[in-house]
DRENLUMGU-452926 format. One record per residue (C-alpha): residue number from 1; x, y, z. Coordinates in nm, 3 decimals, always signed. Layout:
N
SITE pos      c1      c2      c3
SITE NUM       X       Y       Z
...
END
This chain:
212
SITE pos      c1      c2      c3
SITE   1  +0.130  +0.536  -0.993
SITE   2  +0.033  +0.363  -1.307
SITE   3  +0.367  +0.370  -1.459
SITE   4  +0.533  +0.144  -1.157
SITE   5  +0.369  -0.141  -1.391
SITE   6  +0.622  -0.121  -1.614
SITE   7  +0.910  -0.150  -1.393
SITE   8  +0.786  -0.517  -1.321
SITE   9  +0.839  -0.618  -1.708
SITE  10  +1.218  -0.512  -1.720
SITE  11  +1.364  -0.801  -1.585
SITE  12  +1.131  -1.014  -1.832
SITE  13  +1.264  -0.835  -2.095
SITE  14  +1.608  -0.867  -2.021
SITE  15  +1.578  -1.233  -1.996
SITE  16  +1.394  -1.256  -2.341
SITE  17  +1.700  -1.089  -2.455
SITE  18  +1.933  -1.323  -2.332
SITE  19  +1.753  -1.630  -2.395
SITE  20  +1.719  -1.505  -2.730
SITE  21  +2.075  -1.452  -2.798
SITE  22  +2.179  -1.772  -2.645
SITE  23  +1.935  -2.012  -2.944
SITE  24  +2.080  -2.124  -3.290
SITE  25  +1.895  -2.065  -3.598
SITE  26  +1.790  -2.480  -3.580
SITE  27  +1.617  -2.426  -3.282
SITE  28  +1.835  -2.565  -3.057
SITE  29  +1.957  -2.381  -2.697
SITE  30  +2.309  -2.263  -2.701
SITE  31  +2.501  -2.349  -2.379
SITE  32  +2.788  -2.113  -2.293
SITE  33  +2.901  -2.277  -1.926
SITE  34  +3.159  -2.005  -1.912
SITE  35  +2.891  -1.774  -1.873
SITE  36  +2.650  -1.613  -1.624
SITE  37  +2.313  -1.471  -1.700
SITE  38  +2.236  -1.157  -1.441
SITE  39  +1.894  -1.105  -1.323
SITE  40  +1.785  -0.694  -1.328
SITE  41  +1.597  -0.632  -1.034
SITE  42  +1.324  -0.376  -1.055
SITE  43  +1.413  -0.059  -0.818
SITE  44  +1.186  -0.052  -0.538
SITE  45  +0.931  +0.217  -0.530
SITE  46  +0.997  +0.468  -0.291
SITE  47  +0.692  +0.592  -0.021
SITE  48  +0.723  +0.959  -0.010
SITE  49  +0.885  +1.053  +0.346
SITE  50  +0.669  +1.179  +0.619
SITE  51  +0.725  +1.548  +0.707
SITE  52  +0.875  +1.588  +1.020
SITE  53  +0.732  +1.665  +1.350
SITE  54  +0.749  +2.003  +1.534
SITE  55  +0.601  +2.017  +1.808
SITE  56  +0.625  +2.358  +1.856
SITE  57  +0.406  +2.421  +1.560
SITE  58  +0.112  +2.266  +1.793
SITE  59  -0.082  +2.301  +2.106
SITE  60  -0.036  +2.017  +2.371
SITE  61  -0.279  +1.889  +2.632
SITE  62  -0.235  +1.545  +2.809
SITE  63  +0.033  +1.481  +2.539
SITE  64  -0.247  +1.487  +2.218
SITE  65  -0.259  +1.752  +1.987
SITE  66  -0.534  +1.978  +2.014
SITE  67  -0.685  +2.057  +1.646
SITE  68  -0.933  +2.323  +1.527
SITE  69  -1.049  +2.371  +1.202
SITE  70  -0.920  +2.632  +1.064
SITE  71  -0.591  +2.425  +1.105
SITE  72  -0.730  +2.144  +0.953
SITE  73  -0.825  +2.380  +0.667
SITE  74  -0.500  +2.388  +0.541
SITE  75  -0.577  +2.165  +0.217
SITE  76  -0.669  +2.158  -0.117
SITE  77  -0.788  +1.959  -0.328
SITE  78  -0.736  +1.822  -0.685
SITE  79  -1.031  +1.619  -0.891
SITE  80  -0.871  +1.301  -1.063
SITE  81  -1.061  +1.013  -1.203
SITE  82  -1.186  +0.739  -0.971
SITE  83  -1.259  +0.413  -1.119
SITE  84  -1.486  +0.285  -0.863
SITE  85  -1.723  +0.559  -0.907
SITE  86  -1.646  +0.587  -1.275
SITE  87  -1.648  +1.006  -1.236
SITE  88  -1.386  +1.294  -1.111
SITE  89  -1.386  +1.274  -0.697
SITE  90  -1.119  +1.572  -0.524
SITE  91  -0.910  +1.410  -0.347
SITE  92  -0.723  +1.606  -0.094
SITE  93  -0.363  +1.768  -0.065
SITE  94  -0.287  +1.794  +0.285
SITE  95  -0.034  +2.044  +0.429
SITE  96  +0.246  +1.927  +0.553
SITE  97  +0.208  +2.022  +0.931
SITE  98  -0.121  +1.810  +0.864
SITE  99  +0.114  +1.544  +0.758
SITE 100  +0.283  +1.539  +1.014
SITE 101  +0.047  +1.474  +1.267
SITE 102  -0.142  +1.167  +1.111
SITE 103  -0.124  +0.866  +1.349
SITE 104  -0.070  +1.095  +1.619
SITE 105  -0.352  +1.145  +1.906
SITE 106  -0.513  +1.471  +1.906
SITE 107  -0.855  +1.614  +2.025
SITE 108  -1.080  +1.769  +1.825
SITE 109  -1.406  +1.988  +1.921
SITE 110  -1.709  +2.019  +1.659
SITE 111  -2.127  +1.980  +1.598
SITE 112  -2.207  +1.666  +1.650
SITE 113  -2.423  +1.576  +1.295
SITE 114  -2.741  +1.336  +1.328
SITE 115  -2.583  +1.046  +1.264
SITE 116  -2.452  +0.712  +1.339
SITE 117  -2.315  +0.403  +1.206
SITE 118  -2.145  +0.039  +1.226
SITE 119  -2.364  -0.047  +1.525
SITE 120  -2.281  +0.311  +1.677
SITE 121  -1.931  +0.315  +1.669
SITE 122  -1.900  +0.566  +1.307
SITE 123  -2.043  +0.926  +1.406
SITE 124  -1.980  +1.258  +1.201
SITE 125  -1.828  +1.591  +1.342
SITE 126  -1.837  +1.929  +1.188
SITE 127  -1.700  +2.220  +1.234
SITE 128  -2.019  +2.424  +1.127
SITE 129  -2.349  +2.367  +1.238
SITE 130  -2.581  +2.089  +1.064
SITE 131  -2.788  +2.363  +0.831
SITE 132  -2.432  +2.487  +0.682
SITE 133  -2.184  +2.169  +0.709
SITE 134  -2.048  +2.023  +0.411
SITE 135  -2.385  +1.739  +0.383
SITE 136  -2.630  +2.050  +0.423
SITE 137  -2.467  +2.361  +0.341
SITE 138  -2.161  +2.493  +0.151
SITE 139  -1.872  +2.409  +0.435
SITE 140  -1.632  +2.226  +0.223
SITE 141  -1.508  +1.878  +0.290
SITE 142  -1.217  +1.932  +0.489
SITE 143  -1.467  +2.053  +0.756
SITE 144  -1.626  +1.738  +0.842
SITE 145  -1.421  +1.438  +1.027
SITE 146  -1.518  +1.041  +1.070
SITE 147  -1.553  +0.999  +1.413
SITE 148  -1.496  +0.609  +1.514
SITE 149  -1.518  +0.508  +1.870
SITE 150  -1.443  +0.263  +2.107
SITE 151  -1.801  +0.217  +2.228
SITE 152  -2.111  +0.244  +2.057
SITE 153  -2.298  +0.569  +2.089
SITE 154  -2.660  +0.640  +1.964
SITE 155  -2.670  +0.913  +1.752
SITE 156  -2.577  +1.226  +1.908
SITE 157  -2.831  +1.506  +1.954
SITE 158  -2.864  +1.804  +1.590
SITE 159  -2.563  +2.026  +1.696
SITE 160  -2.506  +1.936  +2.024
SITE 161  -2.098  +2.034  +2.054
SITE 162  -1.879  +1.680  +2.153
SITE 163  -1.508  +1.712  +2.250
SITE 164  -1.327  +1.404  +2.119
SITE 165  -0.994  +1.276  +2.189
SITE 166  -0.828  +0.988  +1.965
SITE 167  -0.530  +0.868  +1.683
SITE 168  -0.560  +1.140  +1.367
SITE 169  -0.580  +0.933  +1.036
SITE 170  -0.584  +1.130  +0.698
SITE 171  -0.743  +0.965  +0.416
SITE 172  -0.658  +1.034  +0.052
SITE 173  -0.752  +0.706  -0.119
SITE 174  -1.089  +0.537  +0.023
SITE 175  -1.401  +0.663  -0.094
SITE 176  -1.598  +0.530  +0.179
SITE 177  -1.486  +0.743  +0.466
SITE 178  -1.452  +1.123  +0.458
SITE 179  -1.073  +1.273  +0.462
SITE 180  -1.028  +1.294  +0.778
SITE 181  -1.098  +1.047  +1.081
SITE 182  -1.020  +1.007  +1.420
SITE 183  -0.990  +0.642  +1.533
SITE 184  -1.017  +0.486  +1.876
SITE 185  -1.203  +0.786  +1.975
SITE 186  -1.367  +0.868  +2.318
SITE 187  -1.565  +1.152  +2.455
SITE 188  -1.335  +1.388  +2.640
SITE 189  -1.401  +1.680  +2.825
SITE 190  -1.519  +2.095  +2.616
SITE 191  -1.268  +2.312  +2.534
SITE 192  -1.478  +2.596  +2.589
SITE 193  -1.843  +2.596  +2.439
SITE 194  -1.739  +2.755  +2.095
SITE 195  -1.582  +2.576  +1.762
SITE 196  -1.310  +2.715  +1.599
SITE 197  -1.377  +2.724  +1.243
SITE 198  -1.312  +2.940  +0.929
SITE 199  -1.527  +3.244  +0.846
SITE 200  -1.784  +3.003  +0.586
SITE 201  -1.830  +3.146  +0.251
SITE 202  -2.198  +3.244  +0.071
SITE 203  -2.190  +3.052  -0.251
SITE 204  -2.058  +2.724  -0.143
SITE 205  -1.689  +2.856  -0.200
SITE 206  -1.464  +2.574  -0.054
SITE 207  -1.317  +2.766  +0.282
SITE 208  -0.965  +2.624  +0.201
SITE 209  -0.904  +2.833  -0.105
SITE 210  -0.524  +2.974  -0.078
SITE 211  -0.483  +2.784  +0.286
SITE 212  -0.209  +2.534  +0.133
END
C-alpha cells in the first residue's frame, strides 16, 4: 500500500527534530552528555493472515485437494490501475476457502487449450471448451488456470480433457500469468470424462457474479 512510504520518513523526522533542537543560533552543535536521543522505529507492516484450513470444507484424494470450477468461481474481481500496463486490469478477490488452499496440492480437471509455452512446460486449462473459454468466448477469467509442469509437453490436442495434479498458487499481482496456476504439475489420471463448471452466461457476463 502506497501509504507504508510514509512510515519510513518518521524516524527521519524525529531526528531532524532533535538535531534541530540540540544547535545554537551561531551555528554551533549543542552537546547535552546527560542526554539520550531515542530512535522511533517504523511499525512493521503486517501480511494479512491466511484463512485457516478446513479440511472438511474439501474433497480428498491421495491427500490433494480435488478442485472444480465452480469452486474456483468463488471470486470477484475489482479493476484498479496498473502501472505497467498504464490502464485499469481486475484483479481478483479470492474467497477465503480459496485462500486457504493456495500452496496446497490439489488436482484439477479441464479442456486442454491449444497452447504451450517456456519450452513446453506453461500449458492453459479451462473449464469450458476452447470456442467459449475466457481467450475465445465469454467464460470469465477465473475459469482458466496456468498449467506449469515438470516435463515439457507439446501442445495438447483443441479440447482434449487433461486431469492434472500439482501445488495451487493464486496470483493477484503479476500480470504475466493468469490468476490461477498450478505448479509442479503432472498428468494424473480422469475424474470421470465431464468438467465441472458453472452454467456460462450469453453476453459475456462474468460467471462469478454474487459467488463471493
Amino acid at each position: 500500500m502506497r501509504y507504508q512510504h510514509f512510515l519510513y520518513i518518521i524516524p527521519f523526522l524525529v531526528l531532524m527534530v532533535f538535531a534541530s533542537c540540540g544547535t545554537d543560533p551561531e551555528g554551533g552543535e549543542g552537546e547535552n552528555p546527560g542526554e539520550t536521543t531515542t530512535v522511533v522505529t517504523p511499525p512493521e507492516v503486517q501480511e494479512p493472515e491466511k484463512p485457516a484450513l478446513d479440511s472438511f470444507k474439501y474433497t480428498w484424494k491421495d491427500n490433494h485437494i480435488v478442485l472444480n470450477w465452480q469452486f474456483l468461481s468463488r471470486v470477484v474481481f475489482e479493476d484498479r490501475y496498473a502501472e505497467e500496463v498504464d490502464t485499469l486490469v481486475a484483479f481478483p478477490i479470492f474467497h477465503d476457502d480459496i485462500k486457504a488452499i493456495d500452496g496446497h496440492p490439489v488436482i484439477i480437471q479441464g479442456y486442454a487449450l491449444p497452447f504451450t509455452a517456456e519450452n513446453g512446460t506453461l500449458h492453459v486449462l479451462s473449464a469450458y471448451p476452447f470456442s467459449n473459454c475466457f481467450f475465445c468466448g465469454g467464460a470469465g477469467q477465473e475459469s482458466v488456470m496456468d498449467i506449469i509442469t515438470k516435463k515439457s509437453f507439446k501442445a495438447f490436442p483443441k479440447d482434449q480433457v487433461v486431469a492434472f495434479k500439482g501445488k495451487l498458487k493464486l496470483n493477484d499481482t503479476d500480470l504475466m500469468h493468469l490468476n490461477y496456476m498450478l505448479e509442479e504439475a503432472e498428468i494424473t489420471e480422469l475424474m470421470g470424462n465431464t468438467v465441472r463448471a458453472p452454467e456460462l452466461k450469453k453476453e459475456g457476463n462474468n460467471p462469478s457474479a454474487g459467488n463471493h
